[in-house]
Steps between C-alpha positions, in 0.01 A plus 500: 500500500895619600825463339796652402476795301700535192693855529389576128252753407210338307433836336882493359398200316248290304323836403502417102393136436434386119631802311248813618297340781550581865475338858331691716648475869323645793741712714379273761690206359840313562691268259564196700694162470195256493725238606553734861129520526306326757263279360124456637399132627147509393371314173297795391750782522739266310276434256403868438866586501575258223200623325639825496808444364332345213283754464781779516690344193203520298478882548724513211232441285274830383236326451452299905584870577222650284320234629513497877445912487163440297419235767604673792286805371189308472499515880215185511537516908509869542900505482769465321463106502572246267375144643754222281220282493310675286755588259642179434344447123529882422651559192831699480610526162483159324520280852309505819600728829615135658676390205689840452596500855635125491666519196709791626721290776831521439516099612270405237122511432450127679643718832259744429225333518559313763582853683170616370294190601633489913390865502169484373461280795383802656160617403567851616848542295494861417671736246444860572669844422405677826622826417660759219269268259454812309854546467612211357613531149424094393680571155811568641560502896523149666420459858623303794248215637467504874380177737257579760365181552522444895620869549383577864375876509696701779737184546664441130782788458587413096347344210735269275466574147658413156561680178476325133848411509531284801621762815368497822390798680368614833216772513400674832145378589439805670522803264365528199748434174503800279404322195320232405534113657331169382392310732415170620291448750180355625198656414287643789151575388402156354214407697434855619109592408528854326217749624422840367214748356451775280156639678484863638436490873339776699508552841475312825132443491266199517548239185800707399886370476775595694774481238868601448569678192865567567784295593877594532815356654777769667747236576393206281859364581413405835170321362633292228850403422581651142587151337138418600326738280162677645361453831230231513203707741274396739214699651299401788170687646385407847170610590128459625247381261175361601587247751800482536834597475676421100816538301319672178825483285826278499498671154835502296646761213821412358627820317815534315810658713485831276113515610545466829789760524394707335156499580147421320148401575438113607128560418392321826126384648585395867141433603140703544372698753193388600380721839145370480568144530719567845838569338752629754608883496866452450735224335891413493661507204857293486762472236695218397752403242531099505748310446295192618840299660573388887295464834137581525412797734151658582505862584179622706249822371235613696210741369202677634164306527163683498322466892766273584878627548784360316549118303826365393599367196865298400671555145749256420795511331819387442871519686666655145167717451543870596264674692441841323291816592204471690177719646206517661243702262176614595209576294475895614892501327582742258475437128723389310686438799918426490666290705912509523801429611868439362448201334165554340197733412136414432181718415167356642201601350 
């Protein structure tokens, strides 16, 4: 998005709305004509955008306010997510989420709906609060709702957004807003097959795990755009097993953005050592967080192989995918072993 921006502070105005309540602004944010902004080309993005709007001027309501926080908070994919298609019938107050929303257009309820309908076009349309959730005041702060449908990580510079009373602003896609932002998006983890376990694991020894029992992201900026919520992981094990050479995991963990900044335990089995079937001394571990969009590449790992050298194995992944931290680990390593660098941290074990 680019326009013109308007030379008045947004934080000079609009700060009381219906008597005692208050628009929160992120510092991050410019008031802007709408009618200066450039407008996107693709169906989806203009679909969302309406969407939005309709959405914002139903944040005047408590009770969709209430409502989304509860929702967001229930975290059903790990994150802050709400998916719209499962909230549709949802009761808030006396009508359902979809009739609330519709009946909140300032063109009428028969524009709403139709509003509401092109959206749900998309199975992935997504409400979430990425971050601040926990300090948003529902009962009397209203928040701005952001469009990141077709947002391009690294390439998109601002995200268009609209308050309950109809203005237009631009938010910087790159920094995180100081307060809290709804927004629309698609959601990223439908699909993705959770994996995780509670079991102790002992050491590197044959039948037992290796397993990671700590995950935490430095720079989690540079992983996942904020307006996307938490990083969707991938973790991939080459080694030798038997035979032949294997990927043991392609296993995913979708943690919240809070978890993965500031740091917990993913409770992960990547796969059994097993020396007595012919199970190769070493294996390489490699991180991913997947955005699953653009060109298919393969990307080569070779391990050790018991009386005969070295074999090969190729991970594939995607163009928008980002290739995280990676190791070779041998059985002889230390336990719990770390490995580091700016981006990320991870205990072995």
């Amino acid at each position: 998005m680019s326009c013109q921006k308007n030379e008045v502070n947004p934080h000079q105005i609009l700060s009381r709305l219906n008597g005692n309540e208050e628009l929160l602004v992120p510092v991050t944010a410019t008031l802007v004509d709408e009618k200066s902004v450039i407008q996107s080309e693709d169906t989806d993005a203009i679909e969302a955008e309406e969407f939005a709007k309709l959405l914002a001027s139903s944040i005047n309501s408590k009770e969709l306010r209430k409502f989304l926080k509860e929702e967001a908070n229930k975290k059903f994919d790990g994150d802050f997510d709400i998916l719209v298609s499962k909230i549709i019938d949802s009761k808030v107050g006396k009508e359902s989420f979809k009739e609330k929303v519709e009946n909140s257009s300032s063109h009428g309820s028969a524009k709403g709906k139709a509003v509401f309908e092109s959206a749900m076009k998309n199975s992935k349309l997504n409400i979430s609060v990425p971050l601040h959730i926990e300090k948003w005041d529902d009962t009397k702060q209203q928040l701005l709702v952001a469009v990141a449908v077709c947002a391009i990580e690294g390439d998109t510079k601002n995200l268009i957004a609209f308050d309950s009373q109809g203005h237009t602003y631009l938010i910087d896609a790159n920094i995180e807003p100081d307060v809290p932002v709804i927004v629309v998006g698609n959601n990223e983890r439908i699909g993705l097959k959770l994996t995780s376990s509670n079991d102790l694991k002992s050491m590197r020894v044959s039948g037992s795990y290796e397993h990671i029992g700590y995950l935490k992201c430095h720079d989690l900026g540079s992983i996942e755009s904020w307006y996307l919520g938490g990083p969707e992981f991938r973790f991939d094990c080459i080694l030798y097993n038997g035979s032949s050479v294997m990927n043991a995991c392609g296993k995913i963990k979708n943690p919240s953005r809070s978890s993965a900044q500031d740091g917990y335990d993913p409770s992960l089995d990547l796969f059994r050592w097993y020396f007595t079937s012919g199970h190769g001394p070493d294996y390489f571990f490699q991180s991913w967080e997947i955005d699953d969009f653009g060109t298919t590449y393969k990307y080569l790992v070779k391990v050790s192989v018991p009386g005969v050298g070295e074999a090969g194995y190729e991970i594939a992944y995607k163009a928008q995918d980002k290739k995280l931290i990676g190791e070779l680990i041998n059985y002889q390593t230390e336990v719990p072993h770390y490995i580091e660098d700016d981006i990320m941290k991870f205990k072995f074990e």
